[in-house]
N, C-alpha and C positions, 0 to 999 in steps of 0.2 A: 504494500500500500504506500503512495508516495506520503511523504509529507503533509502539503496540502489538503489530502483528502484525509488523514486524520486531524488535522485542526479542523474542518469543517464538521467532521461526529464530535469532536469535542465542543464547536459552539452548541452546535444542536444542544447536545446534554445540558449545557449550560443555560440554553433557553428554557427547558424543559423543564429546569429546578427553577428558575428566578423570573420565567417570562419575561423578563427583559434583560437586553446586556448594553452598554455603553460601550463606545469606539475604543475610547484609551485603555480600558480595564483587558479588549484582544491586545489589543497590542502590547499592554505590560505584561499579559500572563503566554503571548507567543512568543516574544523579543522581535516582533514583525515590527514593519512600517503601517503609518495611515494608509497608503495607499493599497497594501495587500491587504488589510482589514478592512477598508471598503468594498476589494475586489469580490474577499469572501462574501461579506455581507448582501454585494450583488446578487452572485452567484445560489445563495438559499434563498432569497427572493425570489429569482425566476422558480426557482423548485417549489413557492409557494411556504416556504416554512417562517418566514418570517415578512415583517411587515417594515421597512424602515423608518427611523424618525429621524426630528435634529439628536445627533449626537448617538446615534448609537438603532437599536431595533425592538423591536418586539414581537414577541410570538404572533405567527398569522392567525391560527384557528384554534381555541382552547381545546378543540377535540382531538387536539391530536394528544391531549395529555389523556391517560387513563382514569376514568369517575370508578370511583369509590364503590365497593358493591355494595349497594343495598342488603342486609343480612335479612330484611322481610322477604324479601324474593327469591334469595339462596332457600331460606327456612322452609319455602312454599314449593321446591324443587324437591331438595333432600329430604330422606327418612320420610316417604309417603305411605309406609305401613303403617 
């Protein structure tokens, strides 16, 4: 896997806990420049994973995070004896 393409699963992750990430915060935590951290930031854009702002992005679609199971509907699945 190059480079690149694990800093780009590593934003993802990063969006995925915090919903949102700031420009400077990639580039302090890759040792990248602005300009490859915007490049990134392009680039899951077009893929739809994130949404850009000033200064940084934010998760495009809350669905892509995992909801929480309901234990009423598990409970309504499970042990039907």
């Amino acid at each position: 896997m190059i480079l690149s393409e694990k800093r780009l699963i590593e934003i993802k992750k990063m969006l995925l806990s915090q919903k949102k990430i700031l420009t400077k915060d990639i580039c302090e935590k890759f040792h990248i420049s602005i300009e490859t951290a915007r490049r990134d930031l392009n680039k899951l854009e077009k893929e739809g994973v994130l949404r850009k702002v000033y200064g940084g992005a934010v998760l495009a679609d809350d669905s892509l995070v995992p909801e929480p199971i309901d234990s009423w509907s598990v409970r309504l699945t499970e042990n039907l004896e």
